[in-house]
C-alpha positions as CSV (number, residue, x, y, z in Angstrom):
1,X,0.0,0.0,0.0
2,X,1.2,3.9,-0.5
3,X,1.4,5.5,3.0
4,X,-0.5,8.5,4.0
5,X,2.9,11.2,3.6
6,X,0.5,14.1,2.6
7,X,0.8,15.5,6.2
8,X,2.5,17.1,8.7
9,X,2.7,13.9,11.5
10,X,4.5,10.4,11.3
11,X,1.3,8.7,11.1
12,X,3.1,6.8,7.9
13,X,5.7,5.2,9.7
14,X,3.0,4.0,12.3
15,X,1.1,2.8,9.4
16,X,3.6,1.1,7.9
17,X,4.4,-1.0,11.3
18,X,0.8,-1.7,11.4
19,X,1.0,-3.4,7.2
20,X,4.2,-5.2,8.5
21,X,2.1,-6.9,11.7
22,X,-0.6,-7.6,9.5
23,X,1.6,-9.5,7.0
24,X,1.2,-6.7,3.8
25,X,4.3,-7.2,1.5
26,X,5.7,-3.9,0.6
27,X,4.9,-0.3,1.5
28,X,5.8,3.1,-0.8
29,X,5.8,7.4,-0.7
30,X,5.0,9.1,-3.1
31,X,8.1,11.5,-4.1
32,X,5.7,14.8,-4.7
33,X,6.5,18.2,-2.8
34,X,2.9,18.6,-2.7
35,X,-0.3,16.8,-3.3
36,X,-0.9,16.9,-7.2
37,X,-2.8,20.3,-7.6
38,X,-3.1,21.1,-3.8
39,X,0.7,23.0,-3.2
40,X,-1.1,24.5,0.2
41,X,-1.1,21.0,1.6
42,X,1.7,19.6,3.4
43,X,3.8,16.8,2.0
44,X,6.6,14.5,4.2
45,X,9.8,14.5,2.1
46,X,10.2,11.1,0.5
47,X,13.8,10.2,0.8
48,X,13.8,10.8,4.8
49,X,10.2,8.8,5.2
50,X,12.0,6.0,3.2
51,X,15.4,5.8,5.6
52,X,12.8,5.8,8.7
53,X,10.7,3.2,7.1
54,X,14.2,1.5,6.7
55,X,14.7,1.6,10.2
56,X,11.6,1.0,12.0
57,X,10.6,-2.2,9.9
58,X,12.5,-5.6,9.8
59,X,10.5,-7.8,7.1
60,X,8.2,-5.5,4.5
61,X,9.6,-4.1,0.9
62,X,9.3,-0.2,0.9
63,X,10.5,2.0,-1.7
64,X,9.2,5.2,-4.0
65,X,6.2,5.1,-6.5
66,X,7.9,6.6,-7.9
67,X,11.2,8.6,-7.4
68,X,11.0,11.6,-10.2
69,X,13.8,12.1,-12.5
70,X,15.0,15.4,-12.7
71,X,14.1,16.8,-8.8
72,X,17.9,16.1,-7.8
73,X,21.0,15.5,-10.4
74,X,20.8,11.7,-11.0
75,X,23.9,10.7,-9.1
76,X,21.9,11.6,-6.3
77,X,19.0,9.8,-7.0
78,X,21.1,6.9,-7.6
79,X,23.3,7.4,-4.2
80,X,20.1,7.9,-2.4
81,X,18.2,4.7,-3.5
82,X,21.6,2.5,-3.1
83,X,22.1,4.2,0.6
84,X,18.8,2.8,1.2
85,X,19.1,-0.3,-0.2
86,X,22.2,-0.4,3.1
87,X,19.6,0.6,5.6
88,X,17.1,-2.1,4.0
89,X,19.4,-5.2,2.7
90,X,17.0,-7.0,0.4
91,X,13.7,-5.0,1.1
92,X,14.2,-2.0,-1.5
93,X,11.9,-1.5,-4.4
94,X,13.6,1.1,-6.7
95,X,10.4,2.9,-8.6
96,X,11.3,5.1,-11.1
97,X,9.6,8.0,-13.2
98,X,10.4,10.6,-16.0
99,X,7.4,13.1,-14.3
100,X,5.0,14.6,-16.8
101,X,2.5,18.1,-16.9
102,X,0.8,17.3,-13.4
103,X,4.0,17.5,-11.5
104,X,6.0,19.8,-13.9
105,X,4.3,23.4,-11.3
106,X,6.8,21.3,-8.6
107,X,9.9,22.1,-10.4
108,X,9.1,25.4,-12.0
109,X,8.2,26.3,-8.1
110,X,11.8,25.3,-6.9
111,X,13.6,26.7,-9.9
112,X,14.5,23.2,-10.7
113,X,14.9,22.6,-14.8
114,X,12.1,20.7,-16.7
115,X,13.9,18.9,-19.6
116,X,12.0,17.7,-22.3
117,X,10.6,13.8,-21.9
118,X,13.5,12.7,-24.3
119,X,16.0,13.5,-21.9
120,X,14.1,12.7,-19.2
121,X,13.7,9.2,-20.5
122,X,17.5,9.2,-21.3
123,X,18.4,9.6,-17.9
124,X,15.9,7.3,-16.3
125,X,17.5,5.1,-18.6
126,X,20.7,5.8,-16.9
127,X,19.9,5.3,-13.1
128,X,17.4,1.9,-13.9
129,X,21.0,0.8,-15.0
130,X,23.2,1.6,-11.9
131,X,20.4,0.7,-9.7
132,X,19.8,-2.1,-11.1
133,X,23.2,-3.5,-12.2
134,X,23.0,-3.3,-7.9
135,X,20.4,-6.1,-7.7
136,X,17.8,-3.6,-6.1
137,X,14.5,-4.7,-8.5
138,X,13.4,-1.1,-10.7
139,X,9.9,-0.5,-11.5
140,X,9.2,2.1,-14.2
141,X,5.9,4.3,-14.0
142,X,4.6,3.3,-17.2
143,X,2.9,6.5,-18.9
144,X,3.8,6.2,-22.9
145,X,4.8,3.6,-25.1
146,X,8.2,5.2,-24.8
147,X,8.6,5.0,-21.2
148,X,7.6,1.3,-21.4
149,X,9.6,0.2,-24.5
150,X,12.7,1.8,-21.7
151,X,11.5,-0.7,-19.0
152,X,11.3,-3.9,-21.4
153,X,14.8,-2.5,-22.6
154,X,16.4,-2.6,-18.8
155,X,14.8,-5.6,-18.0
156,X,12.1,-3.3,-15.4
157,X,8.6,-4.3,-14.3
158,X,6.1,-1.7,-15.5
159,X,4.0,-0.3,-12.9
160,X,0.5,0.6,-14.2
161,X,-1.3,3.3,-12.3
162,X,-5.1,2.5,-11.9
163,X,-4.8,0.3,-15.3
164,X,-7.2,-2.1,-15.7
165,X,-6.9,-5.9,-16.0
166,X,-6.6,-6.1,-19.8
167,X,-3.7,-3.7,-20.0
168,X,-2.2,-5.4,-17.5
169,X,-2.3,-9.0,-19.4
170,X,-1.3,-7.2,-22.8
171,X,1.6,-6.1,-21.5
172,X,2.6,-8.8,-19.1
173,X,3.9,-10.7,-22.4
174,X,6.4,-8.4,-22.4
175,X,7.7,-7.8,-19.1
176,X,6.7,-7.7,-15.1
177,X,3.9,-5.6,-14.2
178,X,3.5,-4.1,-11.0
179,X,-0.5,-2.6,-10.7
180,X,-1.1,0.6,-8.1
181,X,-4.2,2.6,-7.2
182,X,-7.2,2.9,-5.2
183,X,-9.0,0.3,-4.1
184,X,-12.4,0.3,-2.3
185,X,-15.5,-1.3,-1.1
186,X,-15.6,-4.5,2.0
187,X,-13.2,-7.4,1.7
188,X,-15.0,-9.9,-0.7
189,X,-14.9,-6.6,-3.1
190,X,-11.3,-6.2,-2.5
191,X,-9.9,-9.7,-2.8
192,X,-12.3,-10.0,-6.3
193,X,-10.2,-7.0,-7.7
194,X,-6.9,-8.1,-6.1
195,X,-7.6,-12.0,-8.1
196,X,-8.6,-10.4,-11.4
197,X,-5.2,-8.7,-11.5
198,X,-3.3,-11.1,-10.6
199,X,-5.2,-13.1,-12.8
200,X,-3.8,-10.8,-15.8
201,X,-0.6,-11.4,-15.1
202,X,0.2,-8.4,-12.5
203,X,2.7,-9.7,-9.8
204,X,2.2,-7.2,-7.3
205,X,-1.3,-4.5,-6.5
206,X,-0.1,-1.9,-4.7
207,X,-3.0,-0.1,-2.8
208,X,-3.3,3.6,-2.5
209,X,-3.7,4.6,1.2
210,X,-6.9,2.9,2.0
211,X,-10.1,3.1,4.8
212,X,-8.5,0.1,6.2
213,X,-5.7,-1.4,6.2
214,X,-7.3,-4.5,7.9
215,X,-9.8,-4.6,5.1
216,X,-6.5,-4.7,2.5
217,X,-4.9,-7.1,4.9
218,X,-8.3,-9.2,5.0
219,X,-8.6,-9.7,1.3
220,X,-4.6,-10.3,0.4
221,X,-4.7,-13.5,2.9
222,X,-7.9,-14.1,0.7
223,X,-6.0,-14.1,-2.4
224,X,-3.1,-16.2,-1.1
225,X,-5.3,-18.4,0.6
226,X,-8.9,-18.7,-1.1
């Protein structure tokens, strides 16, 4: 699941002790300095979240979804996800992301560049490589049939925001994908969803901060265990 970071408390890293005791495989922040079209809202910084998720869990994967190419010069990005991958031996999940219009207002903000999505892409390129040729598993935000074509290159998963089922088995043919968004309704609902993805060929469902995280719980031990 994606933690609740769009706040000014730690309730995350609570949050993410409580999908750990519950048995939930992997936890991830969002690497926004706002909220996507709220910048009056308060966001947790994602690099320092991750380093304290690092530290306060034993067992569950954590990671971005994703990291944004581009907010800092890519041998920090790469130096950052590797330092973590220290803190967490095993556990990181490196996701990756070239950034598009929606979070472009975050950079002009900041007075960071925007490069064009060529370069972006060129440089996500780049760090997939280091960070993987480290054995920590890169997932790529899949947005464009560029941005994909980059994963299958690299040897990524593909992580499809909120895409449905038959994206998902059209593109499994070709390399992992990873699924992420929001979820909703009791736990029969969820687990249905949950098995129709995996039944396309996704090999993980990564749920956005949810109404329960014993409801998500509830229906993943469904899955697993019908």
């Amino acid at each position: 699941m994606t933690l609740p970071t769009f706040r000014d408390d730690a309730l995350a890293l609570e949050a993410a002790r409580r999908a750990e005791d519950l048995g939930l495989d992997g936890v991830f922040v969002f690497d926004h300095l706002w909220p996507l079209g709220a910048p009056e809202r308060p966001a947790l910084s994602a690099f320092p979240m991750l380093g304290a998720l690092a530290a306060v869990t034993s067992r569950i994967s954590f990671g971005p979804l994703v990291a944004r190419i581009g907010l800092v010069p890519d041998a920090v990005l790469v130096a950052e996800l590797l330092s973590l991958d220290v803190m967490g031996p095993g556990r990181l999940i490196a996701g990756l992301g070239t950034g598009d219009a929606k979070s472009a207002a975050e950079n002009v903000a900041f007075g960071i560049p925007v490069e064009t999505p060529d370069a972006r892409r060129l440089a996500l390129l780049e760090v997939a490589r280091h960070v993987g040729g480290a054995g920590v598993p890169v997932w790529i935000g899949g947005g464009s049939v560029a941005t994909i074509e980059l994963a299958v290159e690299v040897g990524a998963a593909v992580n499809l925001w909120e895409g449905q089922p038959a994206a998902v088995a059209a593109l499994q043919t070709r390399c992992e994908v990873t699924w992420a968004g929001p979820v909703a309704g009791d736990v029969p609902q969820i687990a249905a969803w949950l098995t129709e993805l995996a039944r396309a060929g996704a090999t993980w469902a990564v749920c956005a901060w949810p109404e329960s995280l014993e409801a998500v719980a509830g229906a993943a031990a469904l899955v697993r265990d019908p």
